[in-house]
Legacy VTK file of the C-alpha trace (Angstrom):
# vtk DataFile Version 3.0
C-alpha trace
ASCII
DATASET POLYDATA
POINTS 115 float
13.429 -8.427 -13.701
13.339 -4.693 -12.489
17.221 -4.615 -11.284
18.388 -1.987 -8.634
16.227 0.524 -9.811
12.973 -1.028 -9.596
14.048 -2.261 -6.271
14.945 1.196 -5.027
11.744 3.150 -6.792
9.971 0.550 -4.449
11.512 1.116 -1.311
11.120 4.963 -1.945
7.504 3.942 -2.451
7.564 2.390 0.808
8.932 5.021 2.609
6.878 7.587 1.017
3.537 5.844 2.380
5.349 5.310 5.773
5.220 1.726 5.374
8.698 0.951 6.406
7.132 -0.810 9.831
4.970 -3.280 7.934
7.392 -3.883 4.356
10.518 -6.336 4.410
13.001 -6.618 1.850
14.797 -9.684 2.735
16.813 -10.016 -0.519
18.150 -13.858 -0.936
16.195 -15.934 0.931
17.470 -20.117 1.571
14.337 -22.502 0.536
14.044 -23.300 4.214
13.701 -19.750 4.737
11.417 -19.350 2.023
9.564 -21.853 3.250
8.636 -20.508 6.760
8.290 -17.111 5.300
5.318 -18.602 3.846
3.803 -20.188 6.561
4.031 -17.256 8.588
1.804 -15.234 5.872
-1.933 -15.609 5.756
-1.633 -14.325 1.677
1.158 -14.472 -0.671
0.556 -11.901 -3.540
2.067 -12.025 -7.086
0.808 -9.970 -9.513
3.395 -11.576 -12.816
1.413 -11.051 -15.430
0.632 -13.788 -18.238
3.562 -15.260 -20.133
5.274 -15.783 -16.690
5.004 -19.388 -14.560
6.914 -17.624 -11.378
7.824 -20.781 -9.211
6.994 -18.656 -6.265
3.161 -19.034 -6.752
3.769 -22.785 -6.194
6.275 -22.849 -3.697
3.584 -20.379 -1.575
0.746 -23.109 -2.300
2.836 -25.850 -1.408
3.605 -24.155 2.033
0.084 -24.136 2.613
-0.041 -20.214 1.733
-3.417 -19.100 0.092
-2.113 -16.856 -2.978
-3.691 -14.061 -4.960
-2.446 -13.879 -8.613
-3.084 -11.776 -12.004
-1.410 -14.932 -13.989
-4.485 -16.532 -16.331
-2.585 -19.609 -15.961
-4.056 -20.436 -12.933
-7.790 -19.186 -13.601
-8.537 -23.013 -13.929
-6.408 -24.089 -10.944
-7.891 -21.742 -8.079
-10.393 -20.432 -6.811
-11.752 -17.130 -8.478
-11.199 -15.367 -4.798
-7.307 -16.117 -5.629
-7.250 -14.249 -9.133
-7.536 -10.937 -9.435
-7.763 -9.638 -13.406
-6.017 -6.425 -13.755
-3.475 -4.652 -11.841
-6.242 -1.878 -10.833
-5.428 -1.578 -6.791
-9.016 -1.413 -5.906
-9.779 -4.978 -7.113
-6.390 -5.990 -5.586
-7.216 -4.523 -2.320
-11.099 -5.718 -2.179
-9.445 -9.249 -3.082
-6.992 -8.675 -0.127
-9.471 -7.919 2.462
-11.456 -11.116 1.859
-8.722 -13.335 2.167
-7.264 -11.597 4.928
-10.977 -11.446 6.641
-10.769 -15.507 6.261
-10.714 -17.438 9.446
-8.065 -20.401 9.658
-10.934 -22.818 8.513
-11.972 -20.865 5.461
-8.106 -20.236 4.232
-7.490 -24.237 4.765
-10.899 -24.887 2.428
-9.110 -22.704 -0.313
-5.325 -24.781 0.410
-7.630 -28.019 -0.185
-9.370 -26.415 -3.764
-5.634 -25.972 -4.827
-5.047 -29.461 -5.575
LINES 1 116
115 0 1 2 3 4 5 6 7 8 9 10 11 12 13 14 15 16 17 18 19 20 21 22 23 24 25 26 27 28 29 30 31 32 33 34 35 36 37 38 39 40 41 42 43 44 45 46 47 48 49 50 51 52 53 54 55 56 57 58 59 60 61 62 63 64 65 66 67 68 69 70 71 72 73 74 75 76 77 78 79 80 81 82 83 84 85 86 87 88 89 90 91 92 93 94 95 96 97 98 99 100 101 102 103 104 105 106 107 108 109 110 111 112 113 114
């Protein structure tokens, strides 16, 4: 866990792509909270790597959230669309787009190959 400065070389991050309009840092978030959070996301993204079984992966799938993950853990669980193998940010960002490019039907097929 990165601490304050993780958290603040991020938000300078943010602010030196001008992304400050489209990135939220809500801090502590209530499950009910967390829970519509989800739902109003087409993709939750966590890129933990391998060693790591973040609860937030679930919690998004549960929500009916599609995810995209670097964790192996899950390479049997999901879809290969929902992994991603490296933290290289064109792979990330190709994965991105076709989830994001998914129409309601498409995302809900994925939700269904979850389980």
């Amino acid at each position: 866990h990165g601490g304050v400065a993780y958290e603040q070389m991020i938000r300078a991050q943010v602010s030196q792509y001008g992304l400050a309009d489209a990135v939220v840092f809500p801090g502590a978030v209530s499950q009910e909270n967390a829970r519509r959070l989800y739902r109003e996301h087409a993709v939750y993204v966590n890129l933990t790597g391998d060693g790591s079984m973040d609860k937030t992966m679930l919690e998004a799938m549960a929500s009916g959230t599609v995810v995209l993950v670097l964790n192996s853990a899950f390479r049997s669980k999901i879809p290969d669309t929902c992994l991603v193998a490296s933290l290289d940010a064109r792979e990330i960002s190709d994965k991105m787009k076709v989830l994001l490019a998914q129409d309601p039907e498409e995302r809900q097929a994925l939700l269904v190959s979850f389980q």
